[in-house]
SEPA-210389 format. One record per residue (C-alpha): y, z, x. Coordinates in pm, 1 decimal, m for minus. Layout:
+----------+----------+----------+
:       c2 :       c3 :       c1 :
+----------+----------+----------+
:        Y :        Z :        X :
...
+----------+----------+----------+
END
This chain:
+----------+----------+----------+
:       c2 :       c3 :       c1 :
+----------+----------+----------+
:      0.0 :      0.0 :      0.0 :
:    376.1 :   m107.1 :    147.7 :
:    607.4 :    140.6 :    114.8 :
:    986.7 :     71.0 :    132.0 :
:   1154.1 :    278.5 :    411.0 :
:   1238.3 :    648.5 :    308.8 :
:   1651.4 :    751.5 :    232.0 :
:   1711.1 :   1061.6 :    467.7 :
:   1963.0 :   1249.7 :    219.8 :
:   1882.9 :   1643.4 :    243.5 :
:   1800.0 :   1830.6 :    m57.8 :
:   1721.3 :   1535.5 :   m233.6 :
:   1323.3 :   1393.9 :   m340.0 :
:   1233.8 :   1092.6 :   m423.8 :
:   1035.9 :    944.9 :   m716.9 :
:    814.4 :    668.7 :   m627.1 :
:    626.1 :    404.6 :   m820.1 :
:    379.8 :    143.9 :   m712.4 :
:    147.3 :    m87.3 :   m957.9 :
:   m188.3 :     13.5 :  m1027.9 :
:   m322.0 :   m318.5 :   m847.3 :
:   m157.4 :   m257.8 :   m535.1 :
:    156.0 :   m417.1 :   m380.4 :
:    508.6 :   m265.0 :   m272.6 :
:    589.7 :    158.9 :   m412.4 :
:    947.6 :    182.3 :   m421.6 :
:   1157.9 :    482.4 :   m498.7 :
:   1235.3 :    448.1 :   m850.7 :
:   1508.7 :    740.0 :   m877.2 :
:   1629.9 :   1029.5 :   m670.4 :
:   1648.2 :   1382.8 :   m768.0 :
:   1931.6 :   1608.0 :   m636.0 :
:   1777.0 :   1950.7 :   m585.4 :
:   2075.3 :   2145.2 :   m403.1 :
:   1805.4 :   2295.0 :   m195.8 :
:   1627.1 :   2488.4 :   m435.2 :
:   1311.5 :   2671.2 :   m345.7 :
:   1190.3 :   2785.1 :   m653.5 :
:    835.6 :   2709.7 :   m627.7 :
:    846.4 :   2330.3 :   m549.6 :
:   1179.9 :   2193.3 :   m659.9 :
:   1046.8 :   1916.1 :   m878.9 :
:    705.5 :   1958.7 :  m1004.9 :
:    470.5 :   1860.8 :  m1380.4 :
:    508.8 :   1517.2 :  m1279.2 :
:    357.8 :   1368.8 :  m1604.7 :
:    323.5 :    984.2 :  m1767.6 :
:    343.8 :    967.1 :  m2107.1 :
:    348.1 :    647.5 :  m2312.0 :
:    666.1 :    477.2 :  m2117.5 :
:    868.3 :    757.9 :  m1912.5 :
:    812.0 :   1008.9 :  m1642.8 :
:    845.1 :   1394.1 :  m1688.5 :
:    922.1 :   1673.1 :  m1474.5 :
:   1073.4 :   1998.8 :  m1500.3 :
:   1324.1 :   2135.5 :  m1231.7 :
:   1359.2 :   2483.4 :  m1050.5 :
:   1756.0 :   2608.2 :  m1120.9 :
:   2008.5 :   2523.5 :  m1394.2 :
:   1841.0 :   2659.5 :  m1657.4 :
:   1539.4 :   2481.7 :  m1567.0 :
:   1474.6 :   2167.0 :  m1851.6 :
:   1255.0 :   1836.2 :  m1889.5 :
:   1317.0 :   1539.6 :  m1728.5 :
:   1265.1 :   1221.0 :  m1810.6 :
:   1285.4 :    907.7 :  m1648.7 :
:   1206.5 :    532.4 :  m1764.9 :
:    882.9 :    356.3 :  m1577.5 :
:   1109.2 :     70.3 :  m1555.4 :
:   1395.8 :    184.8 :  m1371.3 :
:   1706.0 :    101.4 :  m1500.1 :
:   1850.5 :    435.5 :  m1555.8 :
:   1915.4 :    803.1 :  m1448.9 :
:   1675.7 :   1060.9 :  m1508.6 :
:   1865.8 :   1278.0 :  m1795.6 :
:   1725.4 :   1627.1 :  m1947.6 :
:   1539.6 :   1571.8 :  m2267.7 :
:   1754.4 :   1734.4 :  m2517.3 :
:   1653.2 :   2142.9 :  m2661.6 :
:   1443.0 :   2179.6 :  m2352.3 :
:   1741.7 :   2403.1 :  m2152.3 :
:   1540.3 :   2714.7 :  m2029.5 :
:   1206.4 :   2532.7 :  m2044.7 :
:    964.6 :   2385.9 :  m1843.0 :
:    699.2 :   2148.8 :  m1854.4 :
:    389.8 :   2272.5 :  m1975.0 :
:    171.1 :   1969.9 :  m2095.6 :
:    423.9 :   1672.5 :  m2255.1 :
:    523.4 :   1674.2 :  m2521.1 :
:    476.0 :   2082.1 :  m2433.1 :
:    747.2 :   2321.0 :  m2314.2 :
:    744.6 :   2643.0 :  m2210.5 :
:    892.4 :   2987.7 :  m2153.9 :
:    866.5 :   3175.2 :  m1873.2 :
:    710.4 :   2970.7 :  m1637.4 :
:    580.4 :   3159.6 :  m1281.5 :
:    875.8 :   3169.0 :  m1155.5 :
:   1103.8 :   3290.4 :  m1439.7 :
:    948.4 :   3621.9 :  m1540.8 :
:   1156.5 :   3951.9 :  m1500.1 :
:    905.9 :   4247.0 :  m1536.9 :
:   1009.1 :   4569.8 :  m1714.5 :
:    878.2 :   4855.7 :  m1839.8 :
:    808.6 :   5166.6 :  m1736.7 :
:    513.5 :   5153.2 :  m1469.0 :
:    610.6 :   5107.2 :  m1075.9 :
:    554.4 :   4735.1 :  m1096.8 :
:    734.4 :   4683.1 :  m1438.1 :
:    514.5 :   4481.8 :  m1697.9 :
:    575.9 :   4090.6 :  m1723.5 :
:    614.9 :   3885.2 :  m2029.2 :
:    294.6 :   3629.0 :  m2098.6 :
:    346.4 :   3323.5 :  m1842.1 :
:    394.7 :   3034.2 :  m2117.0 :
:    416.0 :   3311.4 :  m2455.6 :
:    644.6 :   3078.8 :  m2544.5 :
:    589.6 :   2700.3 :  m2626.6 :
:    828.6 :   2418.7 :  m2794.1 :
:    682.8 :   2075.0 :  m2915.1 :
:    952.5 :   1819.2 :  m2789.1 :
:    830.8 :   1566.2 :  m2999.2 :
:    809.5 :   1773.6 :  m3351.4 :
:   1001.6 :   2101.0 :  m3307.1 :
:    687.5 :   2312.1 :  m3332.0 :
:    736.0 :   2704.1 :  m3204.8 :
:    396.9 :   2870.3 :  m3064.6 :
:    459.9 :   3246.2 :  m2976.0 :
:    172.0 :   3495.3 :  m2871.5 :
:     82.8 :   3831.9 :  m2971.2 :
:     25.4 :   4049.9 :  m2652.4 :
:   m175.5 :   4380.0 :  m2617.5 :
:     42.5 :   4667.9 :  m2512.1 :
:     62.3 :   4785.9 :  m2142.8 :
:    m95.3 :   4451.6 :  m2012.6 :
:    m23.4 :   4410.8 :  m1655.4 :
:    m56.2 :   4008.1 :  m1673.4 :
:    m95.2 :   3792.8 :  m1960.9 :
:   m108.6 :   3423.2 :  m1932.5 :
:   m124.4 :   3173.6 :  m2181.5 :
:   m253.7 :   2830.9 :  m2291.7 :
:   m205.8 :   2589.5 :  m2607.9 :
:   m374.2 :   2797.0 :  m2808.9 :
:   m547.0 :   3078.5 :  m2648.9 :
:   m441.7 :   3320.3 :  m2371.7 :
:   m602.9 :   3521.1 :  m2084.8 :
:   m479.0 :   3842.7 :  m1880.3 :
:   m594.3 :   4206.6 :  m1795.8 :
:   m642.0 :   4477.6 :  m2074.3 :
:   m515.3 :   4837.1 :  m1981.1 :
:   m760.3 :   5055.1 :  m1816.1 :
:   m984.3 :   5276.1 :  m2087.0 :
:  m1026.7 :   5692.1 :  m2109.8 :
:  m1155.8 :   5816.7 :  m1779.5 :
:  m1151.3 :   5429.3 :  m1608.3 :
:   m931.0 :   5253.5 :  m1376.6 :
:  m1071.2 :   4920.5 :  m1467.2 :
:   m850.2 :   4622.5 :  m1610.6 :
:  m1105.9 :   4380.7 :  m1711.6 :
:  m1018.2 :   4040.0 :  m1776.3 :
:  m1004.6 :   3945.4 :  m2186.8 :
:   m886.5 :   3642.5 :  m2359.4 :
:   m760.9 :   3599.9 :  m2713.1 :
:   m591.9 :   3297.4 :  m2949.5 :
:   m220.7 :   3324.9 :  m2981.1 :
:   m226.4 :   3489.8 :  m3266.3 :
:   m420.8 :   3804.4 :  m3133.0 :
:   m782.6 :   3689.5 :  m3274.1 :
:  m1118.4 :   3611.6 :  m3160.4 :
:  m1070.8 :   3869.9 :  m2859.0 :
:  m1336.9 :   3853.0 :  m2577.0 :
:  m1372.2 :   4089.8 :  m2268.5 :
:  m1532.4 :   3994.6 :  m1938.0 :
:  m1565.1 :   4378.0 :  m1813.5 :
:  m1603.5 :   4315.0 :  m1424.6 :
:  m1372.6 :   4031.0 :  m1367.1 :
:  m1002.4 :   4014.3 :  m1359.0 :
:   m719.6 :   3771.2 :  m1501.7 :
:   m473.5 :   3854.8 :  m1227.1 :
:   m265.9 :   3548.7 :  m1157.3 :
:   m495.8 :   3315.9 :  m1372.4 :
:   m405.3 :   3006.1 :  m1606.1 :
:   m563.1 :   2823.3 :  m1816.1 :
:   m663.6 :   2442.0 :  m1760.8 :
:   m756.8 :   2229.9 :  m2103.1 :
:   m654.6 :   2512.2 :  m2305.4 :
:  m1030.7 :   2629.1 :  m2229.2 :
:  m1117.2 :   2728.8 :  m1850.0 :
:   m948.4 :   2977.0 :  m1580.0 :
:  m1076.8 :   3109.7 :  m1277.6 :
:  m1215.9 :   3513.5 :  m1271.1 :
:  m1258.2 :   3732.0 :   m963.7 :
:  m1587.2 :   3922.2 :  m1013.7 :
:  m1640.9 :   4264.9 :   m878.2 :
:  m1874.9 :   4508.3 :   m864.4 :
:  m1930.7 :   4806.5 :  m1028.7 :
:  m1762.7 :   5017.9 :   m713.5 :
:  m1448.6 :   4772.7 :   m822.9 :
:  m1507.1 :   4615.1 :   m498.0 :
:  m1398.4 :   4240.4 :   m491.5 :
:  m1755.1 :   3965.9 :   m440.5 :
:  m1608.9 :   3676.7 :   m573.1 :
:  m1505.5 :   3412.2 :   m835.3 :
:  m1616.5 :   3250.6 :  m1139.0 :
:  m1515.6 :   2920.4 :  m1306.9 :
:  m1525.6 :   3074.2 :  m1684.8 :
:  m1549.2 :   2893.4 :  m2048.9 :
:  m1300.7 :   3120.7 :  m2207.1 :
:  m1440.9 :   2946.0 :  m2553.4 :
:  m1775.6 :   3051.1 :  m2487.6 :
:  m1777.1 :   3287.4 :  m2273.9 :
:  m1992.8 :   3114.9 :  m2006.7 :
:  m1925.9 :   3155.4 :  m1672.3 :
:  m2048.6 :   2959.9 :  m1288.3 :
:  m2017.0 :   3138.8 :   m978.8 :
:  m1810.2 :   2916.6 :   m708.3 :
:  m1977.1 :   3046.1 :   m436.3 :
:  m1659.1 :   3197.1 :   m270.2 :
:  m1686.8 :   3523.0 :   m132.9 :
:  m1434.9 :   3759.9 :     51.8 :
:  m1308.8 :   3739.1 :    362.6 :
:  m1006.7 :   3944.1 :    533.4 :
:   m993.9 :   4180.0 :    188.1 :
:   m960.9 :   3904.4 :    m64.4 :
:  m1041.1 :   3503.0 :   m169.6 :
:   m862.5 :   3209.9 :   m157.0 :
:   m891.1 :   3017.5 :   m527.2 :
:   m732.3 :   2729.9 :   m590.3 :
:   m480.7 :   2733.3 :   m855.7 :
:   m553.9 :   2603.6 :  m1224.8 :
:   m259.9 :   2447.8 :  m1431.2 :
:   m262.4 :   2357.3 :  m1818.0 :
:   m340.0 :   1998.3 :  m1742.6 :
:   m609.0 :   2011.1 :  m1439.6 :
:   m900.9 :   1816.1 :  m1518.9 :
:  m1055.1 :   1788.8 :  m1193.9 :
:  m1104.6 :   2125.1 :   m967.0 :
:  m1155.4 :   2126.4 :   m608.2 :
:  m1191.2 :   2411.6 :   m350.8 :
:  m1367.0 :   2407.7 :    m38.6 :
:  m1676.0 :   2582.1 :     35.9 :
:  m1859.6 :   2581.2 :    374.5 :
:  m1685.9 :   2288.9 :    490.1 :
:  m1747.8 :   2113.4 :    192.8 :
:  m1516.5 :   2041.1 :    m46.6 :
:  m1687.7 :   2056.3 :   m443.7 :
:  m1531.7 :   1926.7 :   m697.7 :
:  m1572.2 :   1995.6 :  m1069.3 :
:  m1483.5 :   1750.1 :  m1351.1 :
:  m1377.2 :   2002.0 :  m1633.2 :
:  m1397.4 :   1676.7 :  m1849.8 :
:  m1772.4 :   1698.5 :  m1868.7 :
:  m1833.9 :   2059.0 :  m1930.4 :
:  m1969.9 :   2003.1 :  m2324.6 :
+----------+----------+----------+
END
């Protein structure tokens, strides 16, 4: 693939397009990040139907969109000031980098990553009902995923998972939810430990069905590297013993 020469402008990234059958990419617009460093300062790249979406760290945040076919500057789909991408034609509120914790516990308690979500295309409003005293609650489409608090007499916070609206609650009593998302509104990634609450490693889990595949990862220098999931993965990779394994979430039935 030919690529036209790179513009050297600093705090700026460039959006790139090249046809599916090969031939020239060529920066189809430019993005002026003022040197943000929120996370990646452009990122949800998306298609859908005839544009290109991101969201952007700063300003409020927002959805961008951009035509395929060139011809004019990205500009912030409208209502979506304080959003960011979650799946198009899916918004969402607070993304990782925009929750504030509070509360009364040393760490503060955060709001549910993605409790809120806006339909851009029909003006739909999806809100979730948390459980009190959660420590980390993240959320999908339609169902969500965190840590319960600990019970009587336990310092456990097991992993559960619940629909939006609070229902069809499931617990998965020796894993934890810490810093987990949901991909296809249906899988996350657990860490499993034992019953001394010592970390032994990870499991891709059905949060639907409750099924769950150990990756093979196991702890090294006190904890495990797992690859991130995001609302829209449908391919996972992580490396394993110099291997790298790849799971089409696609296929799962």
């Amino acid at each position: 693939m030919d690529l036209d020469p790179p513009r050297e402008r600093p705090g700026d990234v460039d959006v790139w397009t090249a046809p599916l059958t090969g031939g020239r990419a060529t920066v189809l617009a430019s993005v002026d990040t003022d040197g943000r460093t929120e996370g990646s300062a452009l990122y949800g790249l998306s298609v859908a139907g005839n544009d290109l979406y991101w969201s952007t760290a700063g300003d409020g945040g927002g959805v961008w969109r951009l035509p395929l076919t060139g011809g004019a500057p990205p500009s912030r789909v409208p209502h979506t000031f304080g959003f960011h991408l979650f799946s198009y034609p899916w918004v969402g509120s607070p993304n990782e980098y925009q929750r504030t914790p509070s509360g009364p516990s040393p760490f503060g308690v955060f709001p549910p990553l993605f409790g809120s979500l806006l339909n851009v295309q029909t003006g739909e409003f999806r809100t979730a009902s948390v459980p009190a005293e959660v420590s980390f609650w993240a959320c999908g489409l339609t169902r969500c995923v965190g840590n319960l608090p600990p019970g009587p007499g336990d310092q456990r916070q097991p992993a559960a998972t619940r629909l939006r609206d609070g229902s069809d609650e499931r617990v998965f009593p020796w894993m934890s939810a810490m810093n987990a998302q949901i991909a296809l509104d249906r899988f996350t990634i657990l860490t499993v430990s034992d019953e001394d609450q010592r970390l032994v490693g990870a499991a891709l889990v059905d949060l639907v069905t409750g099924d769950a595949a150990d990756l093979g990862l196991r702890q090294e220098g006190g904890g495990i590297a797992v690859s991130a999931l995001h609302a829209d993965t449908d391919m996972y990779a992580y490396e394993l013993k110099d291997k790298m394994i790849i799971v089409d979430l696609k296929k799962i039935e």
